[in-house]
MDAnalysis code that builds the backbone (N, CA, C; Angstrom):
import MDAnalysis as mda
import numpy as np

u = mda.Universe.empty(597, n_residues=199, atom_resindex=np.repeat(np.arange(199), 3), trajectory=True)
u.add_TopologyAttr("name", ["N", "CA", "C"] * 199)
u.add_TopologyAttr("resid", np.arange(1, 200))
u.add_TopologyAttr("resname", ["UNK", "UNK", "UNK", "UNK", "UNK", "UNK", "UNK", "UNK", "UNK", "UNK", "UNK", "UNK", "UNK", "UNK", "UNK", "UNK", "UNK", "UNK", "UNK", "UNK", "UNK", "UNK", "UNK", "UNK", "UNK", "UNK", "UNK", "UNK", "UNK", "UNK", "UNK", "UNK", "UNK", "UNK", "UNK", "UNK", "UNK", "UNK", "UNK", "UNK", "UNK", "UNK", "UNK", "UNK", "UNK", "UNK", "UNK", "UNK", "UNK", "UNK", "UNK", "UNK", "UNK", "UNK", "UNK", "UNK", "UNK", "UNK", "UNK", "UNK", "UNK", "UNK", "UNK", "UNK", "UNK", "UNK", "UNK", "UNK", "UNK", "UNK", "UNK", "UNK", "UNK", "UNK", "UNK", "UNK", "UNK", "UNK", "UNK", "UNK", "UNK", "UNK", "UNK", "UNK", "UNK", "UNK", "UNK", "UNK", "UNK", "UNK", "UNK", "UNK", "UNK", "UNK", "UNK", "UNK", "UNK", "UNK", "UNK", "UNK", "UNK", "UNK", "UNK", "UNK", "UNK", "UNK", "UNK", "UNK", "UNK", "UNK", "UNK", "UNK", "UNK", "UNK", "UNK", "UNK", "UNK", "UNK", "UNK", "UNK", "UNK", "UNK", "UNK", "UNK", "UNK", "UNK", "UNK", "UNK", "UNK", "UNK", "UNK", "UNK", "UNK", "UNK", "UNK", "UNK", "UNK", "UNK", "UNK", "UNK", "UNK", "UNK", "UNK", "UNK", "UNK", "UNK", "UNK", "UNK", "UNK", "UNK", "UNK", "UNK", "UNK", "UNK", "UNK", "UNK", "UNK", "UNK", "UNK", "UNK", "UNK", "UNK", "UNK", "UNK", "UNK", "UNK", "UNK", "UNK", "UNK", "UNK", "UNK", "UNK", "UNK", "UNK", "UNK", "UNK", "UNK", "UNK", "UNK", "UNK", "UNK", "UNK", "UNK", "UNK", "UNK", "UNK", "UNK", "UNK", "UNK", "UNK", "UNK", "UNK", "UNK", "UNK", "UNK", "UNK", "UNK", "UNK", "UNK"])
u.atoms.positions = np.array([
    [17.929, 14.365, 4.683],
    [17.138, 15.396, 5.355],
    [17.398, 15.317, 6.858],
    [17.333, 16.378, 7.340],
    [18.128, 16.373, 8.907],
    [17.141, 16.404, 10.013],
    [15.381, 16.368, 9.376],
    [14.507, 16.343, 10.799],
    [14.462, 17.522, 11.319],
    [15.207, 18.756, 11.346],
    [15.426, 19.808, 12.008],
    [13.681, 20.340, 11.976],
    [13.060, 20.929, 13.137],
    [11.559, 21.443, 13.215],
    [11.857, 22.423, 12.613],
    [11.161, 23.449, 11.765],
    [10.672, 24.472, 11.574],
    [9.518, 24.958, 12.160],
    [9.420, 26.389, 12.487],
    [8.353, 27.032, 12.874],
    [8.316, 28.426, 12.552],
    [7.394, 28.874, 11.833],
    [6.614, 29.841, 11.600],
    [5.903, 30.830, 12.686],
    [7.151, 31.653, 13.026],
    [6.035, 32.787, 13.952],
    [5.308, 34.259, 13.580],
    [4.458, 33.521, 12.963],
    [3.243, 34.094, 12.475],
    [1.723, 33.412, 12.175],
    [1.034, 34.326, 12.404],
    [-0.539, 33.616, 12.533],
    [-0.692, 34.029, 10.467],
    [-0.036, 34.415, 9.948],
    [-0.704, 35.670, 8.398],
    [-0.671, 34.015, 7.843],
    [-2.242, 34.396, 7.496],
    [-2.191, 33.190, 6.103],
    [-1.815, 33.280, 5.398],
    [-1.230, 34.375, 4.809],
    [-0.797, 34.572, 3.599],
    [0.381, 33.914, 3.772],
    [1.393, 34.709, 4.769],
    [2.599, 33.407, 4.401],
    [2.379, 32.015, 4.905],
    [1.853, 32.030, 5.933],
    [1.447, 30.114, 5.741],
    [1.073, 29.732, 4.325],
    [0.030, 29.979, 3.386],
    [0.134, 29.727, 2.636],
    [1.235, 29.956, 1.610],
    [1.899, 30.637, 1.740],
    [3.548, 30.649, 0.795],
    [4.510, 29.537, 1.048],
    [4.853, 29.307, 2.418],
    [5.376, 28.433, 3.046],
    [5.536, 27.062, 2.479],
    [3.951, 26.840, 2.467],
    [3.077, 25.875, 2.303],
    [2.908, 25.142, 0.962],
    [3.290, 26.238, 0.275],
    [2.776, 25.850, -1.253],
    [4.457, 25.763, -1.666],
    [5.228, 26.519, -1.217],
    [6.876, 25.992, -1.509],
    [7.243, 24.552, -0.988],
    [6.503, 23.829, -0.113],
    [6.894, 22.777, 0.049],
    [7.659, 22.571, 1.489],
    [7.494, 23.569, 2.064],
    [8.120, 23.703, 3.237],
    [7.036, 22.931, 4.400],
    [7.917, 21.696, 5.361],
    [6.657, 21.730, 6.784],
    [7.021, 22.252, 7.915],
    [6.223, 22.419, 7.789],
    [6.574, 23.823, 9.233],
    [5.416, 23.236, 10.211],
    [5.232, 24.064, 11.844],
    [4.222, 24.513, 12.469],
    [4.219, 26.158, 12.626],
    [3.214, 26.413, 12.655],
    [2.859, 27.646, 12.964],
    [2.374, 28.304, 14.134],
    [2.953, 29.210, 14.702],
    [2.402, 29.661, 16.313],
    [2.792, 30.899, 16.167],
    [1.520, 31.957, 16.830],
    [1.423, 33.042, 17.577],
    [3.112, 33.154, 17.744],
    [3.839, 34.373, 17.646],
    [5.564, 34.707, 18.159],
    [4.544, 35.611, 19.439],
    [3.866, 35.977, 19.656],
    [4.095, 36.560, 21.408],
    [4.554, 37.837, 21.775],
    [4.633, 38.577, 20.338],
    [5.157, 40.025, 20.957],
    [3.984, 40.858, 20.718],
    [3.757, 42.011, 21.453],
    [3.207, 43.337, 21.295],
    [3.979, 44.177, 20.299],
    [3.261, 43.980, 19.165],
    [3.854, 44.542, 18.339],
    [4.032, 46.219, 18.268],
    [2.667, 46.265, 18.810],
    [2.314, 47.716, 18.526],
    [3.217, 48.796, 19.651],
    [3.016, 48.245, 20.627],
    [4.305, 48.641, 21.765],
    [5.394, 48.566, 21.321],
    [5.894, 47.306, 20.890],
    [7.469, 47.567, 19.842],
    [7.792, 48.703, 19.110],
    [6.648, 49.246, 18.843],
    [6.922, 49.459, 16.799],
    [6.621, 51.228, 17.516],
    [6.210, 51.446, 18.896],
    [5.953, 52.608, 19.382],
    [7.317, 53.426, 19.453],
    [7.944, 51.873, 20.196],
    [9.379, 52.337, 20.659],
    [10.799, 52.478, 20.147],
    [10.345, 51.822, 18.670],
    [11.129, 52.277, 17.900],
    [11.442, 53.132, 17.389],
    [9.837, 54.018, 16.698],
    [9.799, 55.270, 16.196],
    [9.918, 56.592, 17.114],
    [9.536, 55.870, 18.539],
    [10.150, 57.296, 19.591],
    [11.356, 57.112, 19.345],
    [12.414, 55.861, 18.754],
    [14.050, 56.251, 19.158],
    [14.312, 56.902, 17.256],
    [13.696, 57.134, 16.822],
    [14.059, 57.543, 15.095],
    [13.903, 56.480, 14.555],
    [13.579, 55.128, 14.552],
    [14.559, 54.098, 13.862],
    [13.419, 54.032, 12.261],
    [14.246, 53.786, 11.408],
    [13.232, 54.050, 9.994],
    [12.856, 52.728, 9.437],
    [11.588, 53.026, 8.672],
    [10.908, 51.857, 8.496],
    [11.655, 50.433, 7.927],
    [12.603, 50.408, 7.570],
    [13.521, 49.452, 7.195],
    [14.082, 48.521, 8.300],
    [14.253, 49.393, 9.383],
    [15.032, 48.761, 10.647],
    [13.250, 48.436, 11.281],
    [12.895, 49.158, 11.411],
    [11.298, 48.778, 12.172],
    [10.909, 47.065, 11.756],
    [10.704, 46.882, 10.516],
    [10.454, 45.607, 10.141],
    [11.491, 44.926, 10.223],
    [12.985, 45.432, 10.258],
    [13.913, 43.904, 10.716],
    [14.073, 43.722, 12.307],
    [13.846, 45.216, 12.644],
    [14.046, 44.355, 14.741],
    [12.367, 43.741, 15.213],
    [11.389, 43.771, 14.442],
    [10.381, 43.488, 14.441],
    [10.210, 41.723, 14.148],
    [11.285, 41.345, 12.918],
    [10.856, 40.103, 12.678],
    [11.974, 39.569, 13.661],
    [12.942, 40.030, 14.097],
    [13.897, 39.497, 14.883],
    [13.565, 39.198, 16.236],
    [12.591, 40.117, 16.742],
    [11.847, 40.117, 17.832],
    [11.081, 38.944, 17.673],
    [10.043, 38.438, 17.099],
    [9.124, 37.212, 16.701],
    [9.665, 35.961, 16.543],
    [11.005, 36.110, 15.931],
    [11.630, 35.030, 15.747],
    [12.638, 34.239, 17.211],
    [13.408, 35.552, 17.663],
    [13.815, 35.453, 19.372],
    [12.958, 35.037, 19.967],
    [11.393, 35.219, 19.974],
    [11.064, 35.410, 20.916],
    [10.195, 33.793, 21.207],
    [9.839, 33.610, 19.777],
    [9.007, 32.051, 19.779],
    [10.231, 31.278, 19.804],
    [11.549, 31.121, 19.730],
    [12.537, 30.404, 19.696],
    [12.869, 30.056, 21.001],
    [12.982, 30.818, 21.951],
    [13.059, 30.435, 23.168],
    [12.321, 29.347, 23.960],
    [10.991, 29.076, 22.966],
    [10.127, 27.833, 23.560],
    [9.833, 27.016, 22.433],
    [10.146, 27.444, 21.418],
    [10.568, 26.029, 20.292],
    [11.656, 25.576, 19.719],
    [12.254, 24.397, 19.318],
    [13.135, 23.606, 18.800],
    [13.325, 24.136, 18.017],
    [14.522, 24.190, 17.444],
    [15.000, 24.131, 15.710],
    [15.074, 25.230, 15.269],
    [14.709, 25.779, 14.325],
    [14.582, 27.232, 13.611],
    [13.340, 27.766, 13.469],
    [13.469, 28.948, 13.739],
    [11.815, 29.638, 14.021],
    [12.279, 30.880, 12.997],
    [11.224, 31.248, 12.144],
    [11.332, 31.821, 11.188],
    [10.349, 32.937, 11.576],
    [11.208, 34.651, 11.740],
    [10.259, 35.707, 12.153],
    [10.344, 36.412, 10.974],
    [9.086, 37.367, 10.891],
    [8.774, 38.052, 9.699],
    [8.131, 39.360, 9.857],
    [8.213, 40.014, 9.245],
    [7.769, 41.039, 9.323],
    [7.456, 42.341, 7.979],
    [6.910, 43.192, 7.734],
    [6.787, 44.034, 6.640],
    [5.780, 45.316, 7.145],
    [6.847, 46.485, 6.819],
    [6.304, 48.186, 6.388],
    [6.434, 49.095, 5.067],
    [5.371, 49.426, 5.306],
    [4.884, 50.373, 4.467],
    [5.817, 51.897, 4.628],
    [6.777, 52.276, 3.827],
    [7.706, 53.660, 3.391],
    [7.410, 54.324, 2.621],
    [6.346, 55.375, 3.505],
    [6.371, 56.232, 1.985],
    [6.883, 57.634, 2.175],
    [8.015, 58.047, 1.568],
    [8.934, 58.938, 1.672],
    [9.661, 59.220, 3.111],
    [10.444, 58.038, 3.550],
    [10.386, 57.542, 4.863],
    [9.785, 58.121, 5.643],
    [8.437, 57.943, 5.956],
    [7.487, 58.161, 6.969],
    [7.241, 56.676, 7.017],
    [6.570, 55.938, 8.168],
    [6.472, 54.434, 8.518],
    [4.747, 54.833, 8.409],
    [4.557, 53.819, 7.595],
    [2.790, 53.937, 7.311],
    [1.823, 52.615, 7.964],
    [1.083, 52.795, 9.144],
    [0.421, 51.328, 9.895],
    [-0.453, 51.021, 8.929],
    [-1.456, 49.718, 9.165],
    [-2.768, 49.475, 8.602],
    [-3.509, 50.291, 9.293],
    [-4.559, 50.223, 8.391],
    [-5.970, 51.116, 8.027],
    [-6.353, 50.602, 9.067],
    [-7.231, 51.467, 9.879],
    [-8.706, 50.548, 11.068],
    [-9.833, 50.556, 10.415],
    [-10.166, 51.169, 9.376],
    [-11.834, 51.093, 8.791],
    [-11.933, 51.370, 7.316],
    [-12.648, 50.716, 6.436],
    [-12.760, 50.986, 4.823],
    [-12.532, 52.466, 4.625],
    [-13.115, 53.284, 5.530],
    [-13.171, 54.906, 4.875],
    [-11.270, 55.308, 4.966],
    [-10.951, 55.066, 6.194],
    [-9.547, 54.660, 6.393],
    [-9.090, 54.416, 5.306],
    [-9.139, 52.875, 5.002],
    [-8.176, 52.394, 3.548],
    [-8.797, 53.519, 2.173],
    [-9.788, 53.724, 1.935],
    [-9.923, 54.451, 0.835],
    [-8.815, 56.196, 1.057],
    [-9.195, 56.458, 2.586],
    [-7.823, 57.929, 2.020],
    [-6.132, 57.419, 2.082],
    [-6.345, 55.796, 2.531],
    [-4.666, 55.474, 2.358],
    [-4.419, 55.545, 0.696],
    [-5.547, 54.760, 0.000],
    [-5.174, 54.561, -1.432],
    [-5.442, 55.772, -2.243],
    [-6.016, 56.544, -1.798],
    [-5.944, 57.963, -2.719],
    [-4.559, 58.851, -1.934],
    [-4.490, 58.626, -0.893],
    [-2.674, 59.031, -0.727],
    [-1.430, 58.593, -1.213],
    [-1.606, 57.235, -1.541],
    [-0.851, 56.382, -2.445],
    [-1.028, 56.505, -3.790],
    [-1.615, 57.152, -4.537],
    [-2.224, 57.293, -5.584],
    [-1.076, 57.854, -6.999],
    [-0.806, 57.712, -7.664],
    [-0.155, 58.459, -8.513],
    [1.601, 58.828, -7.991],
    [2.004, 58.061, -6.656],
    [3.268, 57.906, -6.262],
    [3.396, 56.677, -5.981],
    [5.034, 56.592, -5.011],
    [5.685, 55.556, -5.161],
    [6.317, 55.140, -3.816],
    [6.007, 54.150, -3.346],
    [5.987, 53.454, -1.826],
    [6.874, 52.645, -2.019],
    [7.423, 52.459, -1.134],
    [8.171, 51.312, -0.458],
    [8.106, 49.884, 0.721],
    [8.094, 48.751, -0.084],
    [7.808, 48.160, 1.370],
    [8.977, 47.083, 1.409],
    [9.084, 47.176, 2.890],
    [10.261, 46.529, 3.470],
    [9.846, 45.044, 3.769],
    [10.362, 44.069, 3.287],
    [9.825, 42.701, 3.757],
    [11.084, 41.995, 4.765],
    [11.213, 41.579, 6.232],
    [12.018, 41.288, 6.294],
    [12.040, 40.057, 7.357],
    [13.180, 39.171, 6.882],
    [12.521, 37.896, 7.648],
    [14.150, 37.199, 8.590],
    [13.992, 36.830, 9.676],
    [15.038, 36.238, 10.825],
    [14.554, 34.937, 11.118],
    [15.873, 34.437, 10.871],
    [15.604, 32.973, 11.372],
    [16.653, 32.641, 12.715],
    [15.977, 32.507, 13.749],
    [16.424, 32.117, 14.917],
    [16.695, 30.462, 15.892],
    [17.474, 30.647, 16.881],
    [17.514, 28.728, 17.192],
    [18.039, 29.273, 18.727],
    [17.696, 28.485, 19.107],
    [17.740, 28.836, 21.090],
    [18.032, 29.687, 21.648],
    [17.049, 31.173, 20.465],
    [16.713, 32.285, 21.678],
    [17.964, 33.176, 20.491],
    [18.659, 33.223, 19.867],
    [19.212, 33.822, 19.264],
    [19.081, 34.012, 17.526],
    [19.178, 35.458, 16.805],
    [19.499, 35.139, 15.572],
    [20.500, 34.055, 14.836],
    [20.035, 33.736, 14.027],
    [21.416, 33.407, 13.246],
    [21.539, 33.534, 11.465],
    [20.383, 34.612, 11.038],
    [20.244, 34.450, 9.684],
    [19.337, 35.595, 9.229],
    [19.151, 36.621, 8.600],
    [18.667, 37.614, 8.430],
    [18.267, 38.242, 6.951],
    [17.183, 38.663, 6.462],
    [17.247, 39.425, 4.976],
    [15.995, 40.226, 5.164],
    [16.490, 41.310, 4.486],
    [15.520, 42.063, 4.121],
    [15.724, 42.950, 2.917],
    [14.254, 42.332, 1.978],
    [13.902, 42.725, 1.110],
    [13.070, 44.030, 0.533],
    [13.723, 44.851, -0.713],
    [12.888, 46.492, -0.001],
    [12.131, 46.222, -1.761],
    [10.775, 46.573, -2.010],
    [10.477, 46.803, -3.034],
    [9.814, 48.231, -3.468],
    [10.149, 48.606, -4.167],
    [9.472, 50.169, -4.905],
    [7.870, 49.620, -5.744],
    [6.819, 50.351, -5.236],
    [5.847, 50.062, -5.971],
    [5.534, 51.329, -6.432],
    [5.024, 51.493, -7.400],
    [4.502, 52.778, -8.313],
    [3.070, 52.288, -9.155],
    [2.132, 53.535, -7.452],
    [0.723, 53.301, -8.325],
    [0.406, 54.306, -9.340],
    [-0.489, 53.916, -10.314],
    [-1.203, 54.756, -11.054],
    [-2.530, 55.693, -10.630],
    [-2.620, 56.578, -11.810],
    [-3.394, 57.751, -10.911],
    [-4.897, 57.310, -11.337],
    [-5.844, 56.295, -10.292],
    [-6.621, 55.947, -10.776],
    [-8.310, 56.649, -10.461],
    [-9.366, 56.276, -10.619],
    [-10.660, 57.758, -10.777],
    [-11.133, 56.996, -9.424],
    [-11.786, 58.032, -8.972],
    [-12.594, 57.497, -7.468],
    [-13.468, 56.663, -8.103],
    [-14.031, 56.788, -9.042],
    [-15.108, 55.253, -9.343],
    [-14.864, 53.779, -8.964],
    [-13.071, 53.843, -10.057],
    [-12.633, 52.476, -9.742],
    [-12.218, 52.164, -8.111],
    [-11.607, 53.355, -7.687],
    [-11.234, 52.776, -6.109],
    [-12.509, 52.570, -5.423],
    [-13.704, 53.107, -5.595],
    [-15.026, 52.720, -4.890],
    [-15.420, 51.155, -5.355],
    [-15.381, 51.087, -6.658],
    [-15.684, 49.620, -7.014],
    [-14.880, 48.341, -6.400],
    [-13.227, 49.404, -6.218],
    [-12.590, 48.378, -6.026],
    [-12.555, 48.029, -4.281],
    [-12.674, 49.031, -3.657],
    [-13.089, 48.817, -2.141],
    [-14.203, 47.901, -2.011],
    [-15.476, 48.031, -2.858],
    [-16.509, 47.353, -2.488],
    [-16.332, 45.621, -2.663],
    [-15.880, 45.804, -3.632],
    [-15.229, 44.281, -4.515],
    [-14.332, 43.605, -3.457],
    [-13.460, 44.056, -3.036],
    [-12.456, 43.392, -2.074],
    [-12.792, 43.280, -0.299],
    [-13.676, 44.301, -0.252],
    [-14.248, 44.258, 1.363],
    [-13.059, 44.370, 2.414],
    [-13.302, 43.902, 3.652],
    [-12.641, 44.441, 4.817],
    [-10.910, 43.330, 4.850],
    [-11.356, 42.341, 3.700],
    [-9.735, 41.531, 3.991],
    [-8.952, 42.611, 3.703],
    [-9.221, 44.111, 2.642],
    [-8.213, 44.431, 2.474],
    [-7.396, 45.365, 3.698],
    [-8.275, 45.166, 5.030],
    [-7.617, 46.287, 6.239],
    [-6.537, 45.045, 6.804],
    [-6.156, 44.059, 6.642],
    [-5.178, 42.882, 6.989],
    [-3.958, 43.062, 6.212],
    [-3.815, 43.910, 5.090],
    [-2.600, 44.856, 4.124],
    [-2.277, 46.042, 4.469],
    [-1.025, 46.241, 4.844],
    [-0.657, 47.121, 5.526],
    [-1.075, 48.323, 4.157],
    [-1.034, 48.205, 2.707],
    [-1.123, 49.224, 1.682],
    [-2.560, 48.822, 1.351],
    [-3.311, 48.471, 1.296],
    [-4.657, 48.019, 1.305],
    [-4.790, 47.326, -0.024],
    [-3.957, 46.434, -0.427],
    [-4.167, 46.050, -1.055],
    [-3.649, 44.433, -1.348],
    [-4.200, 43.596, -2.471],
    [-3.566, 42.236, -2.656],
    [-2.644, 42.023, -3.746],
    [-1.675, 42.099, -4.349],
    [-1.060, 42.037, -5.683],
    [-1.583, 40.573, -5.771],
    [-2.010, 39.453, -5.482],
    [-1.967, 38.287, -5.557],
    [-4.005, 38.470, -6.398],
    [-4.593, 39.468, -5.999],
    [-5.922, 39.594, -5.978],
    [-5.792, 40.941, -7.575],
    [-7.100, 41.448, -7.352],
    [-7.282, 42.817, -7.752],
    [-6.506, 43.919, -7.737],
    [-5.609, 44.044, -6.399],
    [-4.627, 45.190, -5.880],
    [-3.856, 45.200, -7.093],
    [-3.349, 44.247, -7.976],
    [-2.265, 44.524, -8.834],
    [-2.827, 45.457, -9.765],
    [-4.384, 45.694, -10.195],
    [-4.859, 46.338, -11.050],
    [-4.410, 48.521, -10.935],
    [-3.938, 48.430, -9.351],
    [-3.771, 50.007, -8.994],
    [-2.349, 50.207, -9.478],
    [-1.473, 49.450, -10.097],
    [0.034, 49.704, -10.236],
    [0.007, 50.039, -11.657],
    [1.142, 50.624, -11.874],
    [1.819, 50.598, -12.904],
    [3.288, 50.062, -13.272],
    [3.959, 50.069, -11.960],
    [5.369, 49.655, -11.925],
    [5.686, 48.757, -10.439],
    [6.099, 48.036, -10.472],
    [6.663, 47.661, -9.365],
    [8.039, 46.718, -9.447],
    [9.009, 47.211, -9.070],
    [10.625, 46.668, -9.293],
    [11.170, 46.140, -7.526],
    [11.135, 44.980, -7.934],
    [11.349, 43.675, -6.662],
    [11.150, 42.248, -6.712],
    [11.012, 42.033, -5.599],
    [10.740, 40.346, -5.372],
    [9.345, 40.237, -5.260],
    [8.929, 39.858, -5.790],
    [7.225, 39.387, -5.483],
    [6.872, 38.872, -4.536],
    [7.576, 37.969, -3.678],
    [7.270, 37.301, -2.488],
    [7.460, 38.306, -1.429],
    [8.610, 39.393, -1.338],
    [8.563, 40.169, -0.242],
    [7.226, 41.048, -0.288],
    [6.292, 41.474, -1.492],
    [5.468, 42.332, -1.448],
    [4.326, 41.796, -0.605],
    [4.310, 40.069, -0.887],
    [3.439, 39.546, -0.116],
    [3.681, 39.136, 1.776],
    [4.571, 39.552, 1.581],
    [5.502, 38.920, 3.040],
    [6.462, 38.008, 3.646],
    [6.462, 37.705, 2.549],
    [7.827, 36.627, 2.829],
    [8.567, 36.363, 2.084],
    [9.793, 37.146, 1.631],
    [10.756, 36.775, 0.743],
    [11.120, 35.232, 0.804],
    [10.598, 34.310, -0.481],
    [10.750, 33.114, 0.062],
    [12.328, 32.618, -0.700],
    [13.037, 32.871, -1.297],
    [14.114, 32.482, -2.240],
    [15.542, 32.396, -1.729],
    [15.670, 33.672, -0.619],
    [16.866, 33.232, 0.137],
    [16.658, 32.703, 1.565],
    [15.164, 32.349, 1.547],
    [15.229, 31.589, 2.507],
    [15.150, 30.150, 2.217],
    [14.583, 30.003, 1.237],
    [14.607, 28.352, 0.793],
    [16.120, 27.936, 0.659],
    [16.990, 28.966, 0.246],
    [17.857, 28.682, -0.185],
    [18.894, 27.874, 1.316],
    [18.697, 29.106, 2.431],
    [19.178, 28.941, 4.050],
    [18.744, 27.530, 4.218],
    [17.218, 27.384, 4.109],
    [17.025, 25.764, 4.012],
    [17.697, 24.563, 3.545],
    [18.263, 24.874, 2.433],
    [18.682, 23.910, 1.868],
    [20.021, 23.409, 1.887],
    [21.071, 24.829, 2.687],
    [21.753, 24.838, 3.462],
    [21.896, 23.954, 4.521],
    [20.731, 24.358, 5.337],
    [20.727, 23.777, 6.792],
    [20.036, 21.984, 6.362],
    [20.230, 21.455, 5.317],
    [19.230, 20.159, 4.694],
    [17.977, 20.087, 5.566],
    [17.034, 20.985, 5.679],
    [15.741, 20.889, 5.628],
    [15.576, 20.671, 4.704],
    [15.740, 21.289, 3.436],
    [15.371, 21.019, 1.687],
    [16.226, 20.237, 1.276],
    [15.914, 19.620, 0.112],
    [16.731, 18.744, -0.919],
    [17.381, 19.899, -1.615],
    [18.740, 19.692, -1.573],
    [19.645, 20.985, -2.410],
    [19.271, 20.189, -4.146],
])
């Protein structure tokens, strides 16, 4: 094993906990960008939700690399639905007309993750998955808003596949880890490469 630091620039528990539970040690820190300013200036230049989430995690990963050791792992994930770039919800009434807009079609989300080392890329993937919800009755989405509460405005689609959210699908063809945020498989793999991991 080569000692090499890892770091995680991201605060999302969710992938800390992915990370975490693969066996990976990492630290975790704030990456330092304005995202929302980024993600302004992308879509004033056209750039589509695919590229949004890879100069996004590339940005996080550049950017905490410059003041940490080793490999800094940036991440990022959007919501495509019929390439239009879709943000998170600001309020429950919010997420309830995202999920009745999502309703009975088929989204896309881009998961995409950069691994960087003194201020530069050197390693890149991004993962796209097709989800296809079902056409479900305002009862259940009321039950199911009430049931899940405000964690679900922290999902860019308002929802958890790991939770309840899987109950709104009918199809979904991908990686499971990118839906959650972190394609973890070709990155373990980069790991094990670089002998952070036991090959």
């Amino acid at each position: 094993m080569s000692g090499t630091p890892v770091t995680l620039a991201s605060t999302s528990f969710t992938r800390r906990a992915l990370l975490k539970g693969a066996g990976v040690a990492f630290e975790a820190v704030s990456p330092g960008v304005d995202e929302d300013a980024a993600k302004a200036s992308l879509i004033a230049e056209g750039a589509s939700p695919r590229d949004i989430a890879d100069t996004l995690a590339e940005l996080k990963a550049v950017r905490a690399s410059m003041r940490r050791p080793g490999l800094v792992i940036g991440a990022d994930q959007t919501l495509d639905l019929d390439g239009q770039l879709i943000d998170k919800a600001g309020s429950m009434a919010e997420a309830r007309e995202r999920l009745l807009a999502l309703s009975g079609r088929t989204h896309v989300l881009h998961a995409a993750l950069v691994i960087a080392r003194d201020g530069s890329p050197i390693w890149r993937e991004v993962r796209s998955v097709r989800l296809s919800m079902r056409r479900f009755s305002e009862a259940f989405l009321d039950g199911y808003l009430a049931r899940e509460g405000e964690e679900l405005l922290g999902s860019v689609g308002c929802y958890r596949l790991e939770g309840e959210g899987v109950q709104l699908f009918d199809k979904i063809d991908g990686d499971y880890f990118a839906v959650l945020g972190l394609p973890l498989l070709g990155l373990l793999e980069f790991l094990r490469l670089h002998g952070v991991l036991e090959r």
